[in-house]
N, CA and C atoms as an extended XYZ file, in Angstrom:
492
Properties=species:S:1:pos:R:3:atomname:S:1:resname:S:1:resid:I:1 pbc="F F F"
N       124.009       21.814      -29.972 N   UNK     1
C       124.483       21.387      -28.677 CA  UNK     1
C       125.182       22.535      -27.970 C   UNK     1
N       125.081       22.611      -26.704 N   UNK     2
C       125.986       23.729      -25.986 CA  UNK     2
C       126.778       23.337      -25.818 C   UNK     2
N       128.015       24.014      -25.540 N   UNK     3
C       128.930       23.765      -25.174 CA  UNK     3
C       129.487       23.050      -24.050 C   UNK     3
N       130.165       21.807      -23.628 N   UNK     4
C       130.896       21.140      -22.633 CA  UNK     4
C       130.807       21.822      -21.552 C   UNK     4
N       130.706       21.294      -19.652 N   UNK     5
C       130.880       22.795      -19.088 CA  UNK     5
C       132.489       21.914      -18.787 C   UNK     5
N       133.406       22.719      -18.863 N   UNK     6
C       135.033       22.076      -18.489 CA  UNK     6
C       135.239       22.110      -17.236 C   UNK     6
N       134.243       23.048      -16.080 N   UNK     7
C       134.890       22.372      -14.864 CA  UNK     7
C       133.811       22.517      -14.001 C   UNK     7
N       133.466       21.499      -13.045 N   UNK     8
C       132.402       21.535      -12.398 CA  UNK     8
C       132.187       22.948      -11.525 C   UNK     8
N       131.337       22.745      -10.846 N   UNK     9
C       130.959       24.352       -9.605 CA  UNK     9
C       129.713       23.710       -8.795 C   UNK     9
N       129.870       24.893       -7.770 N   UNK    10
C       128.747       24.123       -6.640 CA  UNK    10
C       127.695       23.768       -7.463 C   UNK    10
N       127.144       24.841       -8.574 N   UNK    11
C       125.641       24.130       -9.188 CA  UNK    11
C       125.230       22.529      -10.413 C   UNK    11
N       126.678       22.263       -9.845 N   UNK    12
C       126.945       20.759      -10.690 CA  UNK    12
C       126.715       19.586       -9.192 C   UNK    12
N       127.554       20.408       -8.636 N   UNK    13
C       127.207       19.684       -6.984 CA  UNK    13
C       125.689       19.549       -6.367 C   UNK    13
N       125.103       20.656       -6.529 N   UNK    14
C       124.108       20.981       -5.869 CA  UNK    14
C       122.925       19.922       -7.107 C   UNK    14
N       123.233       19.673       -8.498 N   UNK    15
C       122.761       19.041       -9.372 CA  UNK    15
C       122.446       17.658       -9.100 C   UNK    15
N       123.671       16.890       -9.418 N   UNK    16
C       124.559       15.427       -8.676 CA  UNK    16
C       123.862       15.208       -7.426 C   UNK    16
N       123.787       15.969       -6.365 N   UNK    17
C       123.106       15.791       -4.958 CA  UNK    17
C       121.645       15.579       -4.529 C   UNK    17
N       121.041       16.195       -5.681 N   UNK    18
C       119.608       15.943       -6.289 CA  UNK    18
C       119.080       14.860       -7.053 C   UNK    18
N       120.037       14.468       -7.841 N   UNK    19
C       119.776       13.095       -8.536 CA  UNK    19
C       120.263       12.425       -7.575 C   UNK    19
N       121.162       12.260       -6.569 N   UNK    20
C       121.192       11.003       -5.692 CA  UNK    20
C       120.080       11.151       -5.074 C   UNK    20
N       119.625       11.738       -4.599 N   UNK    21
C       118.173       12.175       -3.682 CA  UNK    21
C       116.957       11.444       -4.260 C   UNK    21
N       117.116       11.565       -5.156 N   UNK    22
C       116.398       11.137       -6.715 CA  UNK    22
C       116.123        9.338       -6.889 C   UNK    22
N       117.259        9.075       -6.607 N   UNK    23
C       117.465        7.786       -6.484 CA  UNK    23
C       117.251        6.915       -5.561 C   UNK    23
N       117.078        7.175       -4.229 N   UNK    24
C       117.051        6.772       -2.853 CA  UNK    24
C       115.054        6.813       -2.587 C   UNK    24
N       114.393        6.971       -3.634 N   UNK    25
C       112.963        7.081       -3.580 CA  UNK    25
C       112.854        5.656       -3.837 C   UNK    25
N       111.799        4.957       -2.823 N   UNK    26
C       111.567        3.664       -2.549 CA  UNK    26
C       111.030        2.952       -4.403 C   UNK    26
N       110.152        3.455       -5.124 N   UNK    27
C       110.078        3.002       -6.047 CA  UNK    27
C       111.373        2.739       -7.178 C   UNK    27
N       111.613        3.816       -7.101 N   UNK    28
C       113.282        4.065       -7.511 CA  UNK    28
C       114.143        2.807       -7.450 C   UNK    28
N       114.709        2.513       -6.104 N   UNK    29
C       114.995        1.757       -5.302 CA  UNK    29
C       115.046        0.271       -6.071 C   UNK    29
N       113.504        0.118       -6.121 N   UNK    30
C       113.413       -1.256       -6.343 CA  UNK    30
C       113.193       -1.945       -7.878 C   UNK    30
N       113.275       -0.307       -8.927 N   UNK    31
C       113.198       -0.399      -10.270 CA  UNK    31
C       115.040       -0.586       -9.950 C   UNK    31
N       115.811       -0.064       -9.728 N   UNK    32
C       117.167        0.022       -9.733 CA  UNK    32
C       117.490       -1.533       -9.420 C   UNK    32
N       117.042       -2.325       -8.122 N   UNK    33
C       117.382       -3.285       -7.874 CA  UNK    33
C       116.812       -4.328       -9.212 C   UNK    33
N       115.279       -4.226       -9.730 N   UNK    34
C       115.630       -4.933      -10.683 CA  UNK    34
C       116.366       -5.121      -12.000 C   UNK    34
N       116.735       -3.645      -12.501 N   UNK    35
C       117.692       -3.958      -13.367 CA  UNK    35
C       119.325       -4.337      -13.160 C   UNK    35
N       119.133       -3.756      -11.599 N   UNK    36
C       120.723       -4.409      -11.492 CA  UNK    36
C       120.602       -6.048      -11.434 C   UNK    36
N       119.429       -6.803      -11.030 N   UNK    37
C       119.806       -8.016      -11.589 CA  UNK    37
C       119.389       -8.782      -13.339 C   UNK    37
N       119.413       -7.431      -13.925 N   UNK    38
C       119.017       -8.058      -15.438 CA  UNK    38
C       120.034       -7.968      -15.951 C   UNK    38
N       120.710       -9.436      -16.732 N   UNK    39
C       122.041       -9.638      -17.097 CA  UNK    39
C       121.435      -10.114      -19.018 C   UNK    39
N       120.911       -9.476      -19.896 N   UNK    40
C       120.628      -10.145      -20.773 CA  UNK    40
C       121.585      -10.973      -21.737 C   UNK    40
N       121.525      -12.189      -22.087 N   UNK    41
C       122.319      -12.758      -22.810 CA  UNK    41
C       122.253      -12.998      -24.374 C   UNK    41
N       120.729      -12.553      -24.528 N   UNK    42
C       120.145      -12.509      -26.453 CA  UNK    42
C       119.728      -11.509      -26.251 C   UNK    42
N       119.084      -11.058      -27.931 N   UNK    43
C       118.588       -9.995      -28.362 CA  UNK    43
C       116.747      -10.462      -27.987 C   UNK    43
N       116.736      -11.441      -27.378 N   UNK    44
C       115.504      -11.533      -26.944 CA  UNK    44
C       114.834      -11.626      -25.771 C   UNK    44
N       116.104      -11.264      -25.093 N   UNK    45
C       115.997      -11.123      -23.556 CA  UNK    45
C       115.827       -9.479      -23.376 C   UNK    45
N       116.344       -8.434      -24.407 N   UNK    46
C       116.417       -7.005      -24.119 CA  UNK    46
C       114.961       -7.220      -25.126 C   UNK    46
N       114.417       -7.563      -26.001 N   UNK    47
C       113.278       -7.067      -26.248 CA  UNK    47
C       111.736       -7.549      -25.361 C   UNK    47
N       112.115       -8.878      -24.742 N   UNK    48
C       111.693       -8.923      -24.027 CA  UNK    48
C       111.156       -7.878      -23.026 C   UNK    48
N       111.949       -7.100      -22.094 N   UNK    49
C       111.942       -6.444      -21.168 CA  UNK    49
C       111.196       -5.068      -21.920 C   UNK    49
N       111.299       -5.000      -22.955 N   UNK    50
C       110.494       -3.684      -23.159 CA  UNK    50
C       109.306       -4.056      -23.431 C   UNK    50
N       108.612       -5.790      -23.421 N   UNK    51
C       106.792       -5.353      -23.685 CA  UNK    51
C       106.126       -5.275      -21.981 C   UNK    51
N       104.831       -4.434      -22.303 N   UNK    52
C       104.531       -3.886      -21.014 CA  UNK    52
C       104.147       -4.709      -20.441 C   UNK    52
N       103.700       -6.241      -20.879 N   UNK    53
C       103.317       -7.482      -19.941 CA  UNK    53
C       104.302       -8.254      -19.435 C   UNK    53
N       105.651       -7.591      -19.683 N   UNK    54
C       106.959       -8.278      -18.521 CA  UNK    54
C       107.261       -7.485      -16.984 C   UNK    54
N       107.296       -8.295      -16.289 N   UNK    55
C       106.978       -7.993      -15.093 CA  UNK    55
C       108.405       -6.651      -14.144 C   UNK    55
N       109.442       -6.835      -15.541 N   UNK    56
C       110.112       -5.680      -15.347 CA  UNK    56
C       110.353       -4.417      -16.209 C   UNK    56
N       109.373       -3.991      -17.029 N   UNK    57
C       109.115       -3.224      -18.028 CA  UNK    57
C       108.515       -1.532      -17.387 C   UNK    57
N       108.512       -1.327      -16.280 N   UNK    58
C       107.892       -0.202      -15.364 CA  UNK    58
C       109.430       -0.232      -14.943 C   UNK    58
N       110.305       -1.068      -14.491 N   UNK    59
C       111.713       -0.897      -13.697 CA  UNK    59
C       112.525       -0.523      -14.967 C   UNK    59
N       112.209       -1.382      -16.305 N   UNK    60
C       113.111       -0.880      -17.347 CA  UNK    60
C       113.232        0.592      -17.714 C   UNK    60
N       112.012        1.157      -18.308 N   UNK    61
C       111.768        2.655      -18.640 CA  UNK    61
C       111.869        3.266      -17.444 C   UNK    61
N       111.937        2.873      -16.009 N   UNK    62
C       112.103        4.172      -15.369 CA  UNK    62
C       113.341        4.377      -14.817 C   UNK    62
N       114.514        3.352      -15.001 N   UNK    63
C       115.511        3.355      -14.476 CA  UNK    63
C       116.213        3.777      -16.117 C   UNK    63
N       116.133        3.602      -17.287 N   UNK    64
C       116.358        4.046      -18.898 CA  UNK    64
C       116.786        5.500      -18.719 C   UNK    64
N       115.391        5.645      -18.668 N   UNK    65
C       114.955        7.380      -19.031 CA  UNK    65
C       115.310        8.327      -17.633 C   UNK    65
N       115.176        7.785      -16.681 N   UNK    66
C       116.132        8.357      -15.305 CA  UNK    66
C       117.391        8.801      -15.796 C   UNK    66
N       118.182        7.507      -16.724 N   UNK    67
C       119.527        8.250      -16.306 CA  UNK    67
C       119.772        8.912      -17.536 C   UNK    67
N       118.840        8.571      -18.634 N   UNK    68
C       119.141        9.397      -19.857 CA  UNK    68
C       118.784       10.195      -19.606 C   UNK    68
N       117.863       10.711      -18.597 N   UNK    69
C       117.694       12.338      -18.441 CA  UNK    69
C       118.939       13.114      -17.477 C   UNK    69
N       119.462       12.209      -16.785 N   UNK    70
C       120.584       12.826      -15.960 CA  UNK    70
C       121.663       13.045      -17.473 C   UNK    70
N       121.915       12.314      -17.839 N   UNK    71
C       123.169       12.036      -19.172 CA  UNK    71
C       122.762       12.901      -19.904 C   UNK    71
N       121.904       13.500      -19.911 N   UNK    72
C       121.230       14.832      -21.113 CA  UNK    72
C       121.940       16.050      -20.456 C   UNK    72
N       121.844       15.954      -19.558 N   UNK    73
C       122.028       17.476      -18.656 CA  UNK    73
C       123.953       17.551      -18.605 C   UNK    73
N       124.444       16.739      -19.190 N   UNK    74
C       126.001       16.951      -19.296 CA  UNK    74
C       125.695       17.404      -20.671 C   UNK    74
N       125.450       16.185      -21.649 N   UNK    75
C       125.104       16.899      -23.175 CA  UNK    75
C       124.725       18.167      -23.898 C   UNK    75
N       123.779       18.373      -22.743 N   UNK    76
C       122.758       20.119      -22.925 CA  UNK    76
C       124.202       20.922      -22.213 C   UNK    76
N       125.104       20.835      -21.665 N   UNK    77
C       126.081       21.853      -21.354 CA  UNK    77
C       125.718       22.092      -19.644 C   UNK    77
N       124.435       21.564      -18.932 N   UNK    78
C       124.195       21.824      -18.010 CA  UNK    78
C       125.133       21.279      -16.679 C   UNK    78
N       125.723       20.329      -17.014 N   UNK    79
C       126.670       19.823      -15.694 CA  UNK    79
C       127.791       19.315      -16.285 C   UNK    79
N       129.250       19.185      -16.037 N   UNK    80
C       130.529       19.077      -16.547 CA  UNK    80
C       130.451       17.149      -16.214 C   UNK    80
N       130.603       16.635      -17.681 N   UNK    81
C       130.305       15.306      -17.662 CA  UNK    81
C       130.979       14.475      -16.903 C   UNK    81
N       132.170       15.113      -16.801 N   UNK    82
C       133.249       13.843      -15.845 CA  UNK    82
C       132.507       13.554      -14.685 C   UNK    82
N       132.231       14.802      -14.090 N   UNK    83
C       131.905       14.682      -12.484 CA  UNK    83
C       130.359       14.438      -12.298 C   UNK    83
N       129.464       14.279      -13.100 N   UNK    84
C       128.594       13.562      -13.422 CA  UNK    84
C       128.655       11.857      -13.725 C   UNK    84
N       129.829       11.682      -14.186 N   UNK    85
C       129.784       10.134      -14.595 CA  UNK    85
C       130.659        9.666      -13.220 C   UNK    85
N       131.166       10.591      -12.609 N   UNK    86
C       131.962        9.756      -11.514 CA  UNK    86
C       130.852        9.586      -10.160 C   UNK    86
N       129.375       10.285      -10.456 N   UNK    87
C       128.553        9.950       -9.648 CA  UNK    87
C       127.222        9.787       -9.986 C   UNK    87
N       126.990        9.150      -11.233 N   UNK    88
C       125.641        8.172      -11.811 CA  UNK    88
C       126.077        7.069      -12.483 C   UNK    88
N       127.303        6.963      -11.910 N   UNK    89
C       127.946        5.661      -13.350 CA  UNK    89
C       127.105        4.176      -13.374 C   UNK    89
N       125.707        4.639      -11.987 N   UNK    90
C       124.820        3.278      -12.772 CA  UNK    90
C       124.214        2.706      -14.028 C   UNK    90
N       124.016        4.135      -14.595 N   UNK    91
C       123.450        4.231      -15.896 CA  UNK    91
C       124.050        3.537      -16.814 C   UNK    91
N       125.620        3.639      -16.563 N   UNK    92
C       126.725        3.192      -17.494 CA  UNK    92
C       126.177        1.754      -17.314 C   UNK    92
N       126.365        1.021      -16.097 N   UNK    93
C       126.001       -0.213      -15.940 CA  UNK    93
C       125.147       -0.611      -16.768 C   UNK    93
N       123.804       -0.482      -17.068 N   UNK    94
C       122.539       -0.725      -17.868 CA  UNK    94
C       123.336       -0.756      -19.355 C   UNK    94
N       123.809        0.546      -19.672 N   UNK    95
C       124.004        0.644      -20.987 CA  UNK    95
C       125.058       -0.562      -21.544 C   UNK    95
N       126.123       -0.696      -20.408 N   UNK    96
C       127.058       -1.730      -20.895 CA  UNK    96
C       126.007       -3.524      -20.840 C   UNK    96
N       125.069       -3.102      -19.954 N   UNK    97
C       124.606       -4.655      -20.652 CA  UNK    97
C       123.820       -4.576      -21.855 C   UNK    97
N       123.428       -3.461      -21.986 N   UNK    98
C       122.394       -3.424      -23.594 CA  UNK    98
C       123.326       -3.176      -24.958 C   UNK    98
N       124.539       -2.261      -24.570 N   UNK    99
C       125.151       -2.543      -25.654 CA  UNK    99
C       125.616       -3.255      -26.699 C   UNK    99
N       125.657       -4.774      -26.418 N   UNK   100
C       126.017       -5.053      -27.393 CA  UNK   100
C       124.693       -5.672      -28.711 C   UNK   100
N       123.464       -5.316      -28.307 N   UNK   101
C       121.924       -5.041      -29.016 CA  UNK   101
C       121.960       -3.895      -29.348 C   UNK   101
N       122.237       -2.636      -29.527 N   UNK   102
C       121.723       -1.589      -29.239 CA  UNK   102
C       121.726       -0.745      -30.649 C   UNK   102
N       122.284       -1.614      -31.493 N   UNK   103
C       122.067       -1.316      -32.822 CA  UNK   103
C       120.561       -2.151      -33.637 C   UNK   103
N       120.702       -2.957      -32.996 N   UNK   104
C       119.200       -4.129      -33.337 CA  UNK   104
C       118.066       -3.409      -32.321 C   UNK   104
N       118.010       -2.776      -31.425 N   UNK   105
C       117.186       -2.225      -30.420 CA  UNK   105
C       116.651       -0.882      -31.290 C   UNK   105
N       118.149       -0.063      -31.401 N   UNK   106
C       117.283        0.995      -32.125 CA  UNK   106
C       116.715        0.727      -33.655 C   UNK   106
N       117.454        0.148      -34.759 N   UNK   107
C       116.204       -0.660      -35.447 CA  UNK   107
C       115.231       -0.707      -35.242 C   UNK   107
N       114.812       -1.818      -34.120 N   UNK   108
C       113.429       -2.315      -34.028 CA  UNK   108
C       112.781       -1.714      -33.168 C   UNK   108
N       112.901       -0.865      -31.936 N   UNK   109
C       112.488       -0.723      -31.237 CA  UNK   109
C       112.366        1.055      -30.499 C   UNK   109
N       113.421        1.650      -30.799 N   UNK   110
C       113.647        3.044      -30.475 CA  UNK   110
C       114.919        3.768      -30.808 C   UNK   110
N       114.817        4.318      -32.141 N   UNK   111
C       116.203        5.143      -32.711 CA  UNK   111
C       116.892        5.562      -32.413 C   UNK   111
N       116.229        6.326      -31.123 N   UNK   112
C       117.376        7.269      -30.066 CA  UNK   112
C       117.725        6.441      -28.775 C   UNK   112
N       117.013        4.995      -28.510 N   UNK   113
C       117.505        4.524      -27.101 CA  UNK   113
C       119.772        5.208      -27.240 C   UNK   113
N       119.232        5.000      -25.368 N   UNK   114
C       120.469        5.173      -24.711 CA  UNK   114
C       121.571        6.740      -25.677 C   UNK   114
N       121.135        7.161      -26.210 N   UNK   115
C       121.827        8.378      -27.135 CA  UNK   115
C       122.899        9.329      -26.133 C   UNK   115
N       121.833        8.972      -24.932 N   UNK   116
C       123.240       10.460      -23.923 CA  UNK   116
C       124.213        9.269      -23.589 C   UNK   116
N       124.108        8.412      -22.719 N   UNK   117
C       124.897        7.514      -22.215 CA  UNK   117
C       126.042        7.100      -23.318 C   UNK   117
N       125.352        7.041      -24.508 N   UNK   118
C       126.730        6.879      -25.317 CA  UNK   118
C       127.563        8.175      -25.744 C   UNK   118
N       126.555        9.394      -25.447 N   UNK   119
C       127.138       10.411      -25.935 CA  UNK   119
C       128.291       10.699      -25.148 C   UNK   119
N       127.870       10.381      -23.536 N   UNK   120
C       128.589       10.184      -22.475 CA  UNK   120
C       129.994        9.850      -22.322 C   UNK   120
N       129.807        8.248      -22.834 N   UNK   121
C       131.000        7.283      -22.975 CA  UNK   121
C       131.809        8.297      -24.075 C   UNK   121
N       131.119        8.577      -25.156 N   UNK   122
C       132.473        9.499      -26.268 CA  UNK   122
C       133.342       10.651      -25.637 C   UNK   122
N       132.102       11.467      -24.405 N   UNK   123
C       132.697       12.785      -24.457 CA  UNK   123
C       133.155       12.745      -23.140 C   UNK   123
N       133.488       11.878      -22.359 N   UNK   124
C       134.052       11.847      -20.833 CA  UNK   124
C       134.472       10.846      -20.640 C   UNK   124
N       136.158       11.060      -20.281 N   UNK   125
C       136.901       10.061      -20.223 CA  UNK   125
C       136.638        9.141      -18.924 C   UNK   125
N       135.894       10.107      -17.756 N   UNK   126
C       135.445        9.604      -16.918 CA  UNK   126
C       134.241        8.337      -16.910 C   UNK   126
N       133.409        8.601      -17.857 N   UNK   127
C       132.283        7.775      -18.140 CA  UNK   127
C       133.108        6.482      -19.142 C   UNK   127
N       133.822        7.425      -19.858 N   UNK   128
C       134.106        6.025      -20.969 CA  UNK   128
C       135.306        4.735      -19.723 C   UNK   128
N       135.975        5.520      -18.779 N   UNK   129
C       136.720        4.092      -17.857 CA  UNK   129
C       135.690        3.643      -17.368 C   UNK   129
N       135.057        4.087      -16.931 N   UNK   130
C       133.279        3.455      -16.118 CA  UNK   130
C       132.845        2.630      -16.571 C   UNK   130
N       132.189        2.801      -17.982 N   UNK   131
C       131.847        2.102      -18.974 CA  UNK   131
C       132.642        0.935      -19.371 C   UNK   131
N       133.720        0.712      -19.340 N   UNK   132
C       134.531       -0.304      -20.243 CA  UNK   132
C       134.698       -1.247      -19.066 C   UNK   132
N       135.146       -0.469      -17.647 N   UNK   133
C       135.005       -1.406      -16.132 CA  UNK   133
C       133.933       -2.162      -16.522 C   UNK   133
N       132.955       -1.618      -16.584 N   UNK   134
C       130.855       -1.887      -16.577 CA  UNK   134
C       131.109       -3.470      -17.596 C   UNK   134
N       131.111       -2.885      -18.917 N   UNK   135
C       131.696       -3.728      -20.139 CA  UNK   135
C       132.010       -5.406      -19.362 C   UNK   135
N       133.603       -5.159      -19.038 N   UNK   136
C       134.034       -5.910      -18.043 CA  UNK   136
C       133.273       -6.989      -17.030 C   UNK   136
N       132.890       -6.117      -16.413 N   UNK   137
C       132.362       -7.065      -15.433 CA  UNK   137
C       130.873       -7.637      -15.944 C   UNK   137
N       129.959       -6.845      -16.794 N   UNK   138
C       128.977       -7.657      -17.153 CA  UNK   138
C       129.529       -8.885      -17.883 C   UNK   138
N       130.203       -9.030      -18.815 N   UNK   139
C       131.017      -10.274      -19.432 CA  UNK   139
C       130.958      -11.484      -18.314 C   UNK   139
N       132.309      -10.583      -17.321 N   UNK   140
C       132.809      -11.886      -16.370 CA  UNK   140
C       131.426      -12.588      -15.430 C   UNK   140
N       130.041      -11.483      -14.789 N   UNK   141
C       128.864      -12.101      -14.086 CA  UNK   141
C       128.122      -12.745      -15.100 C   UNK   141
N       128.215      -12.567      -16.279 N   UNK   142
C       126.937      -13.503      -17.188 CA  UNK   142
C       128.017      -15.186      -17.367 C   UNK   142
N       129.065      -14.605      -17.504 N   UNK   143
C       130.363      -16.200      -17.719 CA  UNK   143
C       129.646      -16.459      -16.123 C   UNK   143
N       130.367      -15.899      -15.070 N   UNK   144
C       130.131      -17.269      -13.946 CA  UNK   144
C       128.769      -17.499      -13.805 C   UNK   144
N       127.475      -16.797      -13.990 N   UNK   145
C       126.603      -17.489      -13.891 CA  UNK   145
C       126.143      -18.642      -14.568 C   UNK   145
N       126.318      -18.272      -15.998 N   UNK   146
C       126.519      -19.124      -16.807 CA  UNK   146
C       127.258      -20.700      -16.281 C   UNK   146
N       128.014      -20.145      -16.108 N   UNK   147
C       128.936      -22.056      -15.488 CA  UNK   147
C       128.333      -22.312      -14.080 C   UNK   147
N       128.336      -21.570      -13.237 N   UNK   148
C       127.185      -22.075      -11.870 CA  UNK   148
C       126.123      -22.629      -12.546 C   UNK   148
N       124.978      -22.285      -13.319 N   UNK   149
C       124.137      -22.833      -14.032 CA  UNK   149
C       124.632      -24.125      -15.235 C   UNK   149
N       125.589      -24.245      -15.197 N   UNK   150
C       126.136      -26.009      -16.349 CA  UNK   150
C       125.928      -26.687      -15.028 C   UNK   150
N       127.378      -26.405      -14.267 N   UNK   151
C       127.330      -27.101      -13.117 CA  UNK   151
C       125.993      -27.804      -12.105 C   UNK   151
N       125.620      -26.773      -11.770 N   UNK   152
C       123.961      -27.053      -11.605 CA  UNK   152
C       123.112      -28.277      -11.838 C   UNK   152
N       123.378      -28.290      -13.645 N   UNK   153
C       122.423      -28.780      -14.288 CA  UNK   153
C       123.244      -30.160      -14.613 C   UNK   153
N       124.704      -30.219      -14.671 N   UNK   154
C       125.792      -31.361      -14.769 CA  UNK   154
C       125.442      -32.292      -13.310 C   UNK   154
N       124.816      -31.766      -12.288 N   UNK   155
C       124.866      -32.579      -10.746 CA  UNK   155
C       123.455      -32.764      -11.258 C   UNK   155
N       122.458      -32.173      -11.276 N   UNK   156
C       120.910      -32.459      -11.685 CA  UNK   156
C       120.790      -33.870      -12.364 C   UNK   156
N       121.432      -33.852      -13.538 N   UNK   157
C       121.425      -34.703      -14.637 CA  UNK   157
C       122.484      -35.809      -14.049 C   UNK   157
N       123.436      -35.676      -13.714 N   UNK   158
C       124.544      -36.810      -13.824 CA  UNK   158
C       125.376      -36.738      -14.493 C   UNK   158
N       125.501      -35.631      -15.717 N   UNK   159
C       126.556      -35.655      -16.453 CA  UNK   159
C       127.443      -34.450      -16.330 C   UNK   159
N       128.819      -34.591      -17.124 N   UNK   160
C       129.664      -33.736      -16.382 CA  UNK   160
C       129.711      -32.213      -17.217 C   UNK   160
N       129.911      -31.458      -16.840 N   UNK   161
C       129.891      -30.104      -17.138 CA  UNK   161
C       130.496      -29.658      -18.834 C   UNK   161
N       129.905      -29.208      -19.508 N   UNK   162
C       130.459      -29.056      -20.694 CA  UNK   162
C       131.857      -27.283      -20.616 C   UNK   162
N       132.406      -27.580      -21.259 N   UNK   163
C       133.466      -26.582      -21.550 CA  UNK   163
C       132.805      -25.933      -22.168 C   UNK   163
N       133.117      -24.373      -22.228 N   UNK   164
C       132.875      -23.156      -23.071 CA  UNK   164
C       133.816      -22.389      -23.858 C   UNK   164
């Protein structure tokens, strides 16, 4: 591994400014929008999404490997990670919903998934508050959907909402 870079410079800027550029590409776009609404709640909802006959499996791997290739380029020594995670911290997002599979994922499915992003979270304090925010709030949107959906189904049915 190379070494950490400890403080950013224009060619971390000029880096960062390229991957947003990067991102704003219409396919891009709409792989991003579907994983920002993938909230998985089993280990069969994330394996799901990786066979190629799910209809978000082109949005999964290209929004994955997008940011694990950005998250490489702090790792490889190429861009100073903080200031990298304080401007791709979508990636973090993804990873904090796959995390808590991601030991059963690489098992079954790919040894090295997500490897920078966590390398990330260890080696930048910036990524790791990102991450634990991320953590956070995926919890609290899968809880309220979750109870919008009892509720839902408590008025559907007639009966009253079960506690969790």
């Amino acid at each position: 591994m190379n070494k950490i870079r400890e403080a950013p410079d224009h060619h971390d800027a000029d880096l960062v400014l390229k991957l947003y550029d990067l991102r704003r590409e219409p396919v891009m776009r709409q792989s991003r929008d579907a994983m920002g609404k993938f909230f998985p709640r089993t280990w069969e909802d994330v394996l799901a999404v990786t066979k190629p006959d799910h209809p978000h499996n082109t949005a999964w791997r290209q929004v994955g490997s997008y940011f694990e290739m950005a998250y490489g380029f702090a790792r490889h020594g190429v861009v100073n990670p903080d200031f990298l995670a304080e401007s791709t911290a979508e990636g973090l997002f993804l990873f904090a919903k796959v995390q808590p599979f991601l030991q059963q994922y690489r098992a079954e499915v790919s040894p090295l998934a997500f490897s920078n992003a966590e390398w990330l979270v260890a080696n930048s304090a910036a990524a790791k508050q990102r991450f634990e925010l991320f953590q956070k709030r995926v919890r609290t949107m899968i809880e309220t959907a979750d109870a919008l959906q009892a509720r839902t189904t408590a008025r559907a049915t007639g009966s009253p909402p079960r506690d969790r």
